[in-house]
N, C-alpha and C positions, 0 to 999 in steps of 0.2 A: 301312753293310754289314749291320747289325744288321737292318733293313726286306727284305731280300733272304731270299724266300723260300726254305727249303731245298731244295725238291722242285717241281716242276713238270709239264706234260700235253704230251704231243707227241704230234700224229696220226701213224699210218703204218697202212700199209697192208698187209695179212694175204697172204702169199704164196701161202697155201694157196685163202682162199677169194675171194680179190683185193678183200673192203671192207674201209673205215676204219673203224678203233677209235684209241680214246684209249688212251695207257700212259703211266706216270709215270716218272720220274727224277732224279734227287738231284743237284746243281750240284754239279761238282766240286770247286769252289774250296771248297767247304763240309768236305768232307771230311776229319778230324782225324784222324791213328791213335796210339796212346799204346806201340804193339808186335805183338808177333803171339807166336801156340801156337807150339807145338812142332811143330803142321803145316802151319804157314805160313798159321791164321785170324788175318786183321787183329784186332787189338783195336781200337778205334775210342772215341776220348775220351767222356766221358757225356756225357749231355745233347744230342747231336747225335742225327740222322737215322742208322740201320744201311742201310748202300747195299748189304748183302745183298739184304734185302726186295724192290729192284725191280729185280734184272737180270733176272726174266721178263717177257717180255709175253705177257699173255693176250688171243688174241681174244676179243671178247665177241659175236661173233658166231657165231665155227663151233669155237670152243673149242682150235684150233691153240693150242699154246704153246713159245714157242722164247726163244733166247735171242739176243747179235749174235754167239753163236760155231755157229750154225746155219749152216747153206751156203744159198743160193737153191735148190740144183737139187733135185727130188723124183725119185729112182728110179723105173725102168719101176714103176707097182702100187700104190705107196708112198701117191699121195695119194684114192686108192681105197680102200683099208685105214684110212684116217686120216678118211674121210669115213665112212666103217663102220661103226668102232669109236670115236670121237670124236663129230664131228658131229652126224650122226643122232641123238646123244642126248643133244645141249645146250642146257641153259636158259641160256638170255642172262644172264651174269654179266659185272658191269664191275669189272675189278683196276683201276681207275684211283684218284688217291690217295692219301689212304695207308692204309698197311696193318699188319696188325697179324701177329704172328710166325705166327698159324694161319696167314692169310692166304697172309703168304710161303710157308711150308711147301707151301700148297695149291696154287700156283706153280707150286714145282718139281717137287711130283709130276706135276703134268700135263704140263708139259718132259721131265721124264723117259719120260714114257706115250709123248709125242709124239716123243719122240727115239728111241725105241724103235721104232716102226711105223714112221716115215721112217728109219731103219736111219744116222744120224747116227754120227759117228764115235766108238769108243770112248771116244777121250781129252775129247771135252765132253759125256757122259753120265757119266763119274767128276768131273768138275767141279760138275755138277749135285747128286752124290748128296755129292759132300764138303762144301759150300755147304750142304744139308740137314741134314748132322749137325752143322754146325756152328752153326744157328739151336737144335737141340733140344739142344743144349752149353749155351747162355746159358741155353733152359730146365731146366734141370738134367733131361730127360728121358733118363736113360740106354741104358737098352733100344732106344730109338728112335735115339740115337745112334751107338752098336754097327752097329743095322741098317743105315742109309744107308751107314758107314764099309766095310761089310763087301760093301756092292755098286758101291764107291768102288775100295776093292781088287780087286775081280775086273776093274769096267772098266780101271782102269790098267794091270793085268798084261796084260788083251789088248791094249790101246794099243801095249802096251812090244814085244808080240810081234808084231801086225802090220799096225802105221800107222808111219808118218814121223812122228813127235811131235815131233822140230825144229823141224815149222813152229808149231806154237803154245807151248809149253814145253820145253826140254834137258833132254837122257835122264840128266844128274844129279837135276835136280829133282824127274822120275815115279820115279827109283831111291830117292831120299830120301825121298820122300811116301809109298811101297812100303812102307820101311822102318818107316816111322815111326807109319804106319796098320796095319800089324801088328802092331808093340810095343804100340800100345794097343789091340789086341783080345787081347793075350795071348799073341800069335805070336811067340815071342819067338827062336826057332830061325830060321824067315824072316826074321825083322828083320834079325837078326846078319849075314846073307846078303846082304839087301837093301845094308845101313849099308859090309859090306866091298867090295860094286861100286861104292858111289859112291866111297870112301875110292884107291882101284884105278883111277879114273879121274882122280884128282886132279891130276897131270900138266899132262893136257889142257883143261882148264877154269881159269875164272877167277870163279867162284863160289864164292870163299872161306869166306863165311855159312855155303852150306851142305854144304859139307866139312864146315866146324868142328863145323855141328852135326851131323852125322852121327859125326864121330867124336867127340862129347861122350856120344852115343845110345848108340855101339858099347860105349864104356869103361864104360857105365854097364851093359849089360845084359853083359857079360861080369865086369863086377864083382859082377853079383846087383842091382844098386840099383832097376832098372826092374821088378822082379818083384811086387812088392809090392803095387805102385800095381792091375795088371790082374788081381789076385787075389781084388781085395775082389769 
């Protein structure tokens, strides 16, 4: 088992500019996690592969970069605009690999760019930018993690307000992540807000975990405890 590569190359094929590129990916079986943040970032045992680094695939051909929570379909314009403002101005870079945390980072901004001009849906462009803070987390880059959090929060709020998020994540889990990505920017008034809808909801759900922790969130910043931490 020990001889079983962690990470591997699989072709596929660029929807946007219809050639093959190489993209890598991390065998699941490989996968260890030791726990997760507060906002539901895996921790993932040392010494292993971080299977953050490759859920992008980067073409290296026309620079498309998406992820498998992308759709097929391109909007009337979309892939005009992406051929514009991408394409046009790519040097042939191959993410195939491995990769190293810029690397990643440089990844997900281009999924993000790309997910932006293909007008992709809110709720996997806040996936994208929370996956981003949470690579510049292990780098202890805070400023930078702040910022993805803070564009992580706006996409989920629109998510919450007008996509169906059922079909990929329960509107506990975008209300908890709300929450809880507010508390650590210091939002600590929205959080409160956020923490008592999902606590409000608890009835109807079976996500125990993250009730608990929201109402572990809620006690703590109505106690003053959480204040501290996003002060510094």
């Amino acid at each position: 088992m020990s001889n079983v590569p962690l990470i591997y190359n699989k072709t596929m094929k660029c929807s946007h500019c219809q050639q093959s590129f190489n993209t890598t990916k991390v065998r699941k079986s490989t996968i260890k996690t030791a726990g997760q943040d507060t906002d539901l970032k895996p921790i993932y045992e040392a010494g292993q592969v971080n299977p953050l680094f490759y859920n992008v695939h980067v073409c290296f051909h026309c620079g498309y970069s998406f992820t498998e929570d992308f759709t097929p379909y391109f909007a009337p314009g979309t892939a005009e605009v992406l051929k514009a403002s991408v394409s046009d101005h790519w040097v042939n870079q191959d993410f195939s690999g491995e990769r190293s945390p810029s690397q990643a980072i440089k990844s997900y901004k281009l999924a993000l760019y790309s997910g932006v001009l293909k007008k992709e849906k809110h709720l996997t462009l806040a996936g994208l930018a929370l996956r981003t803070a949470w690579i510049y987390r292990d780098l202890g880059r805070k400023k930078e993690e702040k910022r993805f959090l803070s564009i992580a929060v706006r996409e989920y709020e629109e998510a919450f307000s007008l996509e169906d998020v059922a079909e990929k994540m329960s509107e506990i889990k975008v209300l908890y992540l709300l929450g809880e990505l507010n508390r650590k920017l210091g939002r600590n008034d929205k959080a409160v807000s956020y923490f008592s809808k999902v606590i409000e909801r608890q009835r109807n759900s079976n996500e125990k975990q993250i009730i608990e922790m929201a109402r572990d969130r809620w006690h703590e910043l109505r106690d003053g405890a959480g204040i501290e931490e996003e002060s510094v």
